[in-house]
N, C-alpha and C positions, 0 to 999 in steps of 0.2 A: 618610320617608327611604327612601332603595332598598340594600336590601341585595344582597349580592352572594353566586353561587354557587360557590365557585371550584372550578376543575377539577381535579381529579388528574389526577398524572403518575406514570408509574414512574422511581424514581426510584434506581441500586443505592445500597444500605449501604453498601455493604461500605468499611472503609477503605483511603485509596490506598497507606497505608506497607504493609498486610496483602498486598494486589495483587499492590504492587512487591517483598516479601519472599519471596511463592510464585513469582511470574515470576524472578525471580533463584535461586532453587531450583533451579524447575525449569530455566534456563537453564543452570544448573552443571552439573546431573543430566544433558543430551545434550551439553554441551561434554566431560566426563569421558567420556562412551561415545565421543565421539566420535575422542578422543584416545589410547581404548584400542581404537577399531577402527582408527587410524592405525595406530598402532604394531604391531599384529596383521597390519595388509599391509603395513607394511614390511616386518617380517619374514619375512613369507611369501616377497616378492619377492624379497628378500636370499638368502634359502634356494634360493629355484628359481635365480636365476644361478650359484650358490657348486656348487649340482650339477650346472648346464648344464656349467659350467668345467672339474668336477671331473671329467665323463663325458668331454669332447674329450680330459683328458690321459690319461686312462687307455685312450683310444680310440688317443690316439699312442702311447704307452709298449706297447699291443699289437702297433702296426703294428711300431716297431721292435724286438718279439722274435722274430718273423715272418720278418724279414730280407727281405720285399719281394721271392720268386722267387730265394729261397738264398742270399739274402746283398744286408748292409746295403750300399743306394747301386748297388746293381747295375740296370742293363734299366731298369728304372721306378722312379726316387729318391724315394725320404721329402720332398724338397724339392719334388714335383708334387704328394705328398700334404696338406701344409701350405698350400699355396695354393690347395688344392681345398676345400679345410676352411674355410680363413678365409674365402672367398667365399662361405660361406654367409650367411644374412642374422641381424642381430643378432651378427658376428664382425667385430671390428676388427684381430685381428692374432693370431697366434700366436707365440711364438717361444721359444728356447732360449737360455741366454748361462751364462756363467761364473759363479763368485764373485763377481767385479769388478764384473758387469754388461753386459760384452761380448759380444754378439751372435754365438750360433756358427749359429745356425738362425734365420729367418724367415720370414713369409710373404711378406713383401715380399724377396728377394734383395739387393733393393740396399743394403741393410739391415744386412746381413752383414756383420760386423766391426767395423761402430759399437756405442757404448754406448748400450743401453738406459736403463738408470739409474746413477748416479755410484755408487760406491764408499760415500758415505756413505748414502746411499739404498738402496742394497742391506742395508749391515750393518743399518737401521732396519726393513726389510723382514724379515730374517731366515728366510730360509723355512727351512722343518720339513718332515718327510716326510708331515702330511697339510695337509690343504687348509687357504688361508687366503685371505681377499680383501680388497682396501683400493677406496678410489675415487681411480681417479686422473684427476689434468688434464692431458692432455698438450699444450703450450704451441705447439708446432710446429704440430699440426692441430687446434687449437683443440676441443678437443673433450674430455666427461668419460667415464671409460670404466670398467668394473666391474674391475676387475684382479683373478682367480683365480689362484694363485701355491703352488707347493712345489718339493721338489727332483723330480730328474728322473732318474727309476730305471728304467731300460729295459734291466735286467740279463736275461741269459741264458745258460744253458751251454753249456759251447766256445767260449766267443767271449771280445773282450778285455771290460774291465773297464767297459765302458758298451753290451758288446752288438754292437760293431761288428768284423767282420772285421779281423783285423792285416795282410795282404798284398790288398786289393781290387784288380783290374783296373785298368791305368792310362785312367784318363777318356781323349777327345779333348780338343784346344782347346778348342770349344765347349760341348763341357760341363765343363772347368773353371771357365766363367764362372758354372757353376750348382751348385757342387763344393756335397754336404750338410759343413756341419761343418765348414766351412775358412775358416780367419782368413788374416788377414794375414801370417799367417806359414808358409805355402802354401809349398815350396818350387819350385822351376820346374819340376820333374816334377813333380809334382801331385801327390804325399807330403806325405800329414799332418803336422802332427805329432804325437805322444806325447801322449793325453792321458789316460793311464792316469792314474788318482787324482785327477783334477779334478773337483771338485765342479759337477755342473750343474744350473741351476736351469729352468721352463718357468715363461712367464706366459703367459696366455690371458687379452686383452682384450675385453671384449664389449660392447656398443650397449646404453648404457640408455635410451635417447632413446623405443622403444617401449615398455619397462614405464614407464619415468616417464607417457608418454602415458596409456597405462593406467590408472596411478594417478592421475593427475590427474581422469581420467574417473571415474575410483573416489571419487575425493577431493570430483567435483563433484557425484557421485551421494549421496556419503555427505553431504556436505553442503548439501545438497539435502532428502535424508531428514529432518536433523536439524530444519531450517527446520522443516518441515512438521511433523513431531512436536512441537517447539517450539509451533508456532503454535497445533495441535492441543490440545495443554498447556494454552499457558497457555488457550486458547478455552473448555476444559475448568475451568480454575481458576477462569473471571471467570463460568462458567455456576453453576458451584454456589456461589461466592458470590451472585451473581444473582439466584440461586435460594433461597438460604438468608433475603437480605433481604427476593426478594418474597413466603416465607414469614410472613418478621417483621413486614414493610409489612401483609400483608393479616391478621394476627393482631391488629396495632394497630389496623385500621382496625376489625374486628370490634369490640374493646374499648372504640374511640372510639365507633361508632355504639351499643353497648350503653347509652353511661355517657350519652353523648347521647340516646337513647330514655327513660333513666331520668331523667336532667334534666329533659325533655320533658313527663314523667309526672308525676313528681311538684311539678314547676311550680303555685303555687297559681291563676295567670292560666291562663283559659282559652284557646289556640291554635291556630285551625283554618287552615289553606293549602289555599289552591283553586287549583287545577293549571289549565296552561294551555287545559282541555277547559273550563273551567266548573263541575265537579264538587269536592266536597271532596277532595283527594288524603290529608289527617291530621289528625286533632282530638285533641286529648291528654285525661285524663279530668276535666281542669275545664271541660273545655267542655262535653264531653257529662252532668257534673253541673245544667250550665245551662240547657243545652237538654233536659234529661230524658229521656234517650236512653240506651239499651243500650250496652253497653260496645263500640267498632266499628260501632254504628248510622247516623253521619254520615257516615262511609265512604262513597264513592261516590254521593253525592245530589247533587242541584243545588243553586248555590249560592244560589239565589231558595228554594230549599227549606227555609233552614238561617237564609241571613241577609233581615233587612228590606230593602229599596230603599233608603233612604237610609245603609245601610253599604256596599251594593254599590257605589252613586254613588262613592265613596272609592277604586275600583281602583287610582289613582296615586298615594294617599297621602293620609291624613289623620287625624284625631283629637278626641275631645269623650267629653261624659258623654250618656248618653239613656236613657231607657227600651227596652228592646230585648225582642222577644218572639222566642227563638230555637226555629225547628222547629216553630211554631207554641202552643208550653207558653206560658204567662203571663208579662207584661213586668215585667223584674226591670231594676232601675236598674244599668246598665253603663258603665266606661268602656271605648270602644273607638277602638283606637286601628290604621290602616290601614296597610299600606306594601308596596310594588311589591320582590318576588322576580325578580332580573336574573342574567345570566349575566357573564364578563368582559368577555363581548363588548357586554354592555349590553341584549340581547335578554330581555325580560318573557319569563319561566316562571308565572306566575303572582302571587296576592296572599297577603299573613300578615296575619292577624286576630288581633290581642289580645284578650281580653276581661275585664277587672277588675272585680268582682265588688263592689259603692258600697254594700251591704245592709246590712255591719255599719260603713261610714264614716256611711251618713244617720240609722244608729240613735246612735250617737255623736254626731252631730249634733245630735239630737233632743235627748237627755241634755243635751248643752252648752246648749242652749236654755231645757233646765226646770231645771238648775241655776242658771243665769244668773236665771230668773221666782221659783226657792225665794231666791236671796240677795234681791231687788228685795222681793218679799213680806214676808222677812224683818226687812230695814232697815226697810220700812212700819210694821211692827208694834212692832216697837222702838219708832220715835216715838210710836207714835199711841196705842198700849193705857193706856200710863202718861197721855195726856190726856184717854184715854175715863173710866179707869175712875175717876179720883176723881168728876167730875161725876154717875158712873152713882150711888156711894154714896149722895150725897146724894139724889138723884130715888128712889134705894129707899126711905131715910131717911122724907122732906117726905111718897111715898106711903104708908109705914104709919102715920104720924103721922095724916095727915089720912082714911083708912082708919078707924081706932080711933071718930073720931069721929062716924062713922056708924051708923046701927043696923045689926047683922045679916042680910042678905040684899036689903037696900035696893040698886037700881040705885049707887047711890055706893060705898057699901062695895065692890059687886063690881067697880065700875071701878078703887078704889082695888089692890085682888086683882091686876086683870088687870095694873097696871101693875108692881107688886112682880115679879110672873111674867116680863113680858119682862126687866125690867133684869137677874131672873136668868140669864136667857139672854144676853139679850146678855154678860156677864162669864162665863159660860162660854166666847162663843168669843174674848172678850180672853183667857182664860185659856189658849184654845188655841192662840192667834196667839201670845203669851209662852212657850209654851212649843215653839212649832214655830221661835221666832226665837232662842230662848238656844243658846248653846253647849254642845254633847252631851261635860259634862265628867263622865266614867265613872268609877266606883269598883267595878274590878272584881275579884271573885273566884271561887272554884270554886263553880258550879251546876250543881245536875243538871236536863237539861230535861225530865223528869217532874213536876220539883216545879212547875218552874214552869207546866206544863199545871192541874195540880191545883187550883193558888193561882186561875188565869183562869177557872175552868170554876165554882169556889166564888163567885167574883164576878159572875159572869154568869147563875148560875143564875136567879134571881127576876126576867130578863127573858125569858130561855128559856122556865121555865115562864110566864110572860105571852103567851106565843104559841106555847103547846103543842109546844117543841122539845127533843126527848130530845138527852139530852151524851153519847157513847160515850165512856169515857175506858181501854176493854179493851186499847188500843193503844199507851198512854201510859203503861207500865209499865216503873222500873227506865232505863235507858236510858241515853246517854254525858255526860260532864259537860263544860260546858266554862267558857270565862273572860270572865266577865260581870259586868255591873251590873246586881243581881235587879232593881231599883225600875225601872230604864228599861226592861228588857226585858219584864219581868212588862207595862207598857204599853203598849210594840208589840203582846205577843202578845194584850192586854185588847183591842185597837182592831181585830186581826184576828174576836176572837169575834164582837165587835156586827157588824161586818159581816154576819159566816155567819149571826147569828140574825136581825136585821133581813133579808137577801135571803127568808127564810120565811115569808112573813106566815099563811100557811096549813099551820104547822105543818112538823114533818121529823125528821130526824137530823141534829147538830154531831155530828164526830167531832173528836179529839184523838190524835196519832201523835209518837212520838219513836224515834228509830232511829242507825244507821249509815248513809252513801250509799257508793253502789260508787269513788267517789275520796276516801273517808275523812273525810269531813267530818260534820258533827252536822246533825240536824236536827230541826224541830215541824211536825207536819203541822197548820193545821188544815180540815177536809174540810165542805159544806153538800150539803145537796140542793134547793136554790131553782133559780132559772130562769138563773144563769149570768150570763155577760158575754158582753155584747154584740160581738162583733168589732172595731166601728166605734171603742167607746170604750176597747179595751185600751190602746190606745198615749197613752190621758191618766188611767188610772187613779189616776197617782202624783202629777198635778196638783192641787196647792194650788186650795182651792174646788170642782173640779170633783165634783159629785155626781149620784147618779142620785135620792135620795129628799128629797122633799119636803120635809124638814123639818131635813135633812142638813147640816153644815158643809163636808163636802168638805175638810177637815183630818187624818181619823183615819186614812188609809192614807197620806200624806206625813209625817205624825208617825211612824208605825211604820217608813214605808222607812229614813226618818232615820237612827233608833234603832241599825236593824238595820244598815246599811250604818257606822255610827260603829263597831261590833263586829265590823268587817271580814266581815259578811256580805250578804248578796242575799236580796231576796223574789221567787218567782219567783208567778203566778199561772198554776193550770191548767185545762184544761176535763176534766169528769172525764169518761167513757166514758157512762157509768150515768146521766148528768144532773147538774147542781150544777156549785160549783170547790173546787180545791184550793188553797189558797194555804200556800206550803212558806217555813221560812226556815230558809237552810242557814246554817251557822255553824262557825266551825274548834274542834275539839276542844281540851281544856286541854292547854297546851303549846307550841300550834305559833298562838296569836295575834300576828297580825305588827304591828299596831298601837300604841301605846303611849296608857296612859290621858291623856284632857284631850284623844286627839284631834279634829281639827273632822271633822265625822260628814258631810261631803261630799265627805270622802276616799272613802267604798266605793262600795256596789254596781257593781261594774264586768260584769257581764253578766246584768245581769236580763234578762227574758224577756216 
């Protein structure tokens, strides 16, 4: 099957409500400045007309204490000064008017004696003696105008009560058409009148048309700025969150590829990938447990270095059991199992090698086999002992009968002998086959395995000494107890001795060992110094019938695995250093036996050796 690489992407965190929470922040945060730099040039600009305004009237109210060349309205009138004035730029009008709102002065002449603003427009106005300003529209010229406005105090000494000469030179015609200060109530001499005690008030209009412009420019520059700050902002916001995730992104990936390394690692299948060069690109350490390789040693080899030809053949995919000799170490039965490393785009990077480690499935295997041969055996014996052995009684019986009546050492007696001797034999191995076929029903209780060393070594002794083999029993001292059937195990470990002293035919040392093991289990050692076990026949030692000696039933080590395995223990067989074997039977300490008596005794061994 092809598995696939997938690509990373960056991809932000961050959440979108989190985003949009700072983005509206900070959008609040330059809408607020931005609203308090409005307001900060409004007022600015407010201030600088309200003092443009304030400086023309107080610019007029000079001229007329001045009296304009000795006196008000003489030679060069205040009314050339007012239209010199208002011609300036950003000046819509000047003028003077009553209480009422009636026009005493203008820039405009023609002006003069019309009302500025209604009566009730005035009283709303209210002017005071300092400065005030409104915005007004004025409907006529279409146009909105900054209106600067108070009363109009262009007092001076000697003079009447607004500053003006009381007997002035009588104008010409033509300049009463430009009389300063003369209403409609002008007499035909050109006599004012009386306007002692008349309240007068000055408006000074002025052109906001250029600060608006300004401000608008201001307005577009300021918001302009804010954009850009804004954008700036949030640019800022989306980067450290950006930033903070692809922290978090590349912290996870970290901890993903760690947990995956370790995954990887501690995988009990072996996994090696061969990169698109040919070369090993990773083998984890089951693999190089298999191939017998340094830890990182398949790193970088050829893949012909590492695997056989017909796993390479597999590049696209495949799978089976074989024998496999990886890196050239010895072929260990494997299942492996091939498959094609692609990208999304479908493009081969490479191959992934499984490698399943069948060593301890074909030994189980094996087991199931000689379990399957011990039940078949079994059943055999069952039937057949019980029909051997009465016929054998009698053929003992008929030969010492007809024995007897021979003389003493005559050919006949001794044939009658010999025959007595076999049928003995023969009913010892019925007796073996009856007992390697009955049911390992246990009566157990607390034994010490000393004692039971003692008891074997006392029963074996007089074939020991028959073939000159000393018993160590310095080892077999004191020792752990556990939960047993003395009669059945005292037999195991009886069938373990004859072994150790029959492998000696020329003599040696039996030893005898009881102990602790390093995972808390009990154990008997017992040790030979003979010629060993053969390689070839460890793996049928525990087979029914199979023997190495001549004269052997090939029953007394599957009677004892029996035994031992029915007491939830294992016999394991080893090769000693020094020459000889060991054959060890570990057994759980009193207490912690998991078995219950009666049971059938091809429940254990589960990792012999």
């Amino acid at each position: 099957m092809l598995q696939r690489i997938k690509q990373w992407s960056f991809r932000g965190g961050a959440s979108p409500l989190l985003v949009l929470g700072a983005a509206g922040i900070l959008a609040a945060v330059v809408t607020v400045m931005a609203v308090i730099d409005l307001g900060r040039e409004k007022q600015y600009v407010t201030q600088l007309l309200l003092e443009k305004g304030a400086a023309l009237i107080k610019a007029f109210e000079a001229g007329t204490r001045t009296g304009m060349r000795g006196g008000f309205g003489a030679d060069i009138r205040l009314q050339h000064l007012l239209e010199e004035t208002a011609n300036q730029s950003g000046i819509f009008y000047i003028a003077v008017t009553d209480e009422h709102g009636r026009i005493l002065a203008h820039s405009d002449a023609s002006r003069i004696g019309q009302s500025l603003f209604t009566a009730e427009v005035m009283a709303d106005l209210a002017p005071e003696a300092r400065e005030q300003w409104r915005l007004a529209l004025e409907e006529q010229a279409d146009r909105k105008s900054f209106l600067v406005y108070r009363r109009f105090v262009p007092s001076s000494l000697g003079r009447g009560p607004h500053g003006f000469l009381t007997s002035p030179p009588k104008p010409s015609p033509r300049e009463r058409n430009r009389e300063f200060l003369c209403t409609e109530d002008c007499d035909g001499k050109g006599v004012r009148r009386n306007l002692s005690g008349v309240p007068l008030d000055i408006f000074v209009g002025l052109d906001v048309a250029p600060i608006e412009a300004a401000r608008r420019a201001d307005l577009h520059n300021m918001l302009t700025t804010a954009a850009v700050v804004l954008i700036l902002g949030l640019g800022g916001v989306l980067g450290l969150f950006w930033a903070q995730s692809y922290r978090a992104q590349k912290k996870a990936l970290r901890q993903t590829t760690a947990l995956a390394s370790e995954v990887v690692a501690a995988m009990p299948a072996g996994l090696v990938l061969i990169g698109p060069d040919g070369r090993v690109a990773m083998a984890n350490g089951a693999a190089e447990t298999l191939a017998g390789a340094a830890p990182g040693g398949l790193i970088g080899l050829e893949a012909a270095a590492v695997l056989p030809a017909e796993v390479r053949d597999w590049a696209g995919g495949g799978e089976g059991e074989m024998d496999v000799s990886l890196a050239g170490g010895p072929a260990v039965p494997l299942g492996v199992s091939v498959s094609a490393v692609c990208t999304e785009e479908g493009v081969p990077v490479g191959s992934l090698v499984v490698l399943r480690d069948l060593r301890q499935v074909r030994q189980l295997e094996a087991e199931v086999r000689r379990r399957e041969k011990l039940a078949a055996v079994g059943n055999l014996a069952a039937g057949v002992a019980h029909e051997i052995r009465n016929p054998l009684s009698s053929i003992r019986g008929y030969a010492t009968y007809f024995g007897g009546k021979f003389a003493p050492g005559s050919e006949d007696r001794q044939a009658a002998e010999i025959m007595v001797r076999e049928v003995d034999r023969l009913n010892r191995v019925i007796s073996e086959l009856i007992e390697f076929a009955r049911p390992s029903d246990l009566r157990r209780r607390p034994v010490l395995l000393s004692d039971l060393a003692g008891h074997a070594a006392r029963l074996i002794r007089p074939d020991a000494l028959a073939r000159n083999v000393v018993i160590d029993l310095s080892r077999a001292v004191g020792g752990p107890e556990v939960m047993a059937d003395p009669d059945r195990l005292a037999q195991a470990v009886l069938n373990l001795c004859l072994n150790a002293v029959q492998a000696m035919d020329g003599g040696g040392v039996m030893g005898l060992a009881v102990g602790l093991g390093p995972d808390g289990r009990a154990y008997l050692e017992v040790t030979d110094t003979g010629g060993g076990i053969d390689p070839a026949d460890r793996d049928r030692i525990f087979d029914p019938y199979f023997t190495t000696k001549a004269r052997g039933t090939g029953l007394g080590l599957p009677i004892a695995h029996k035994i031992v395995a029915a007491h939830d223990g294992e016999i394991r067989l080893l090769a000693r250093p020094e020459g000889g074997t060991a054959a060890v039977v570990w057994l759980p300490v009193a207490g912690e036996t998991r078995t219950d008596a009666g049971e059938d005794a091809d429940a254990g061994d589960r990792s012999r050796s």
